[in-house]
C-alpha positions as MATLAB code, in Angstrom:
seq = 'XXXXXXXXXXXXXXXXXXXXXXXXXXXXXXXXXXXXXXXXXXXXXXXXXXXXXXXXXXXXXXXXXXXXXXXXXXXXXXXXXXXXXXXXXXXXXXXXXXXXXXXXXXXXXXXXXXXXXXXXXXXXXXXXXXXXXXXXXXXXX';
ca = [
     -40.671   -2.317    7.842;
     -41.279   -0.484   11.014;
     -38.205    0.040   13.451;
     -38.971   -3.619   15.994;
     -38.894   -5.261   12.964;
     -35.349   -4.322   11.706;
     -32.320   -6.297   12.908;
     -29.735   -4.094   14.467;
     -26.416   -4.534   12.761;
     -23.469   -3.766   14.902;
     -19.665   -4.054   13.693;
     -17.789   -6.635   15.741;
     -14.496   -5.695   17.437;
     -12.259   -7.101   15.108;
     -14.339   -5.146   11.890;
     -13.867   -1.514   14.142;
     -10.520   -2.593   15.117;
      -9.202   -3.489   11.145;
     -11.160   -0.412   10.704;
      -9.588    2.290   12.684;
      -6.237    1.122   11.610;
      -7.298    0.961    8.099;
      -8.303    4.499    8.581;
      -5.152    6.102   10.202;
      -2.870    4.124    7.533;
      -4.791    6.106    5.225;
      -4.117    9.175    6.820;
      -0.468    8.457    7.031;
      -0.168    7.474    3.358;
      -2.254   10.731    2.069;
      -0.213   12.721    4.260;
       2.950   11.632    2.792;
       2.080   11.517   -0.151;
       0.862   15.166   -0.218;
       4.484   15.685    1.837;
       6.556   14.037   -1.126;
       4.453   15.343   -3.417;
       5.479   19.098   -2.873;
       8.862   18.062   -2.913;
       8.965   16.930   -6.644;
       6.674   19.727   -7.174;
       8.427   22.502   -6.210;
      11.691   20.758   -6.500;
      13.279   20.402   -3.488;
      14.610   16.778   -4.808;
      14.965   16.618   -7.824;
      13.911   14.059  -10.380;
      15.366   10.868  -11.304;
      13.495   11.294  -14.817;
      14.356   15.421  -16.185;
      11.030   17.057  -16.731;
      12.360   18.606  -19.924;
      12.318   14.816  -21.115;
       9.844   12.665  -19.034;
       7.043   13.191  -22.375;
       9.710   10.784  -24.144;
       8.845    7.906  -21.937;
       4.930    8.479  -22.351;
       4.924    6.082  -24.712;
       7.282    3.406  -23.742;
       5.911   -0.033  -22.117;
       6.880   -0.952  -18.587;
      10.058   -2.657  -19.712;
      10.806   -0.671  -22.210;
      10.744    2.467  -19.814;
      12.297    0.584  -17.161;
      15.487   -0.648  -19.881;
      15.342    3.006  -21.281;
      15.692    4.828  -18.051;
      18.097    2.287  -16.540;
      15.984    1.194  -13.652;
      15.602   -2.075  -12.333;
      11.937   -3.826  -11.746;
      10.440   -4.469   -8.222;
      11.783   -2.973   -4.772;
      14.932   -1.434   -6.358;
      13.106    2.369   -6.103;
      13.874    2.055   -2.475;
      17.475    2.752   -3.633;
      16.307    5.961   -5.633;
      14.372    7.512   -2.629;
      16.794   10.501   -3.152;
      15.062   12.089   -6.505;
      11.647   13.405   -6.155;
      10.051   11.347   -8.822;
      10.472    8.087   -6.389;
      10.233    9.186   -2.961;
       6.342    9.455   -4.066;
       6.674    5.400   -3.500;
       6.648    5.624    0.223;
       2.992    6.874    0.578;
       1.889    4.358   -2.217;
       3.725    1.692   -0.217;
       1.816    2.613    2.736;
      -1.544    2.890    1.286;
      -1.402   -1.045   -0.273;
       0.376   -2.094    2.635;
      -1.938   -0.877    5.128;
      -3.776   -3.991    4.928;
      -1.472   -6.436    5.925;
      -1.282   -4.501    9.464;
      -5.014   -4.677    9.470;
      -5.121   -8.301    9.236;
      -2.042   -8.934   11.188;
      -3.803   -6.947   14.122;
      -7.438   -8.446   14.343;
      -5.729  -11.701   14.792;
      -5.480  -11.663   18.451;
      -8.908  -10.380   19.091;
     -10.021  -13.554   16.351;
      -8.048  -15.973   18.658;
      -9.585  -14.312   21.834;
     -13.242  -14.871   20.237;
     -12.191  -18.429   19.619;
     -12.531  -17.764   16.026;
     -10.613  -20.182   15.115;
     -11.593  -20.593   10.943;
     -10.991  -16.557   10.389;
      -7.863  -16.113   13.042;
      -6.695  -18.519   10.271;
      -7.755  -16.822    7.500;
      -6.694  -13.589    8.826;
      -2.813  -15.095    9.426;
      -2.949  -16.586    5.574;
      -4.183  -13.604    4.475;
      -0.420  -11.717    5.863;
       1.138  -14.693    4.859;
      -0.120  -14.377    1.266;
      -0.218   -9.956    0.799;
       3.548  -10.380    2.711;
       5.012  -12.694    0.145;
       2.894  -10.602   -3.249;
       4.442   -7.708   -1.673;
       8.047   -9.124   -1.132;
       7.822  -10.141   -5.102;
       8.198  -14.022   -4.114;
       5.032  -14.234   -5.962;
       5.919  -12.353   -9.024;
       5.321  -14.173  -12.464;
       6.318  -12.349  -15.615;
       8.251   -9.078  -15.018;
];
């Protein structure tokens, strides 16, 4: 296929805008996770679990590690931001929450576009990630 034949493909605004926010959230979450990273490491905090016995919950499911270690399911490691094994949550938080903002932002360049169908899919999209996130969603645990 010679070059007048192929179709230039150009990302829209909203695709480089959800991009470079996508991109500097991952920044932000690598960065802190490196950060929080090298404090369990070289124990600045220390951990919630003690090293000397963390191989004794290798082998434990979820709840049974969760029972075991006396921890409570879902956002309650936001308490426990204090011992270097949890404070590793922020970054992770970051990295899957990213998207949300991503969505949340293209919204007004969607509405400005008078795309109407994805401004609304963009909105449910927050709507739906938000609430997963929150644990309104959760089924089981």
């Amino acid at each position: 296929m010679s070059a007048e034949q192929s179709p230039m493909l150009e990302a829209s605004p909203e695709q480089i805008l959800y991009a470079k926010i996508l991109e500097i959230g991952m920044y932000i979450g690598l960065l802190i996770l490196f950060i929080t990273f090298g404090l369990y490491a070289f124990g600045i905090l220390d951990p919630y679990i003690p090293l000397d016995k963390i191989s004794q919950y290798w082998s434990y499911s979820v709840n049974d590690y969760l029972e075991h270690a006396n921890i409570k399911a879902g956002w309650s490691w936001l308490g426990m931001l204090k011992y270097g094994d949890f404070i590793n949550f922020v970054g992770v938080a970051i990295l899957a929450g990213v998207t949300i903002f991503c969505y949340a932002a293209i919204v007004p360049t969607l509405l400005k576009n008078n795309d109407k169908v994805y401004a609304i899919l963009a909105v449910l999209e927050v709507i739906i990630l938000s609430a997963a996130a929150s644990g309104i969603l959760a089924v089981g645990h």
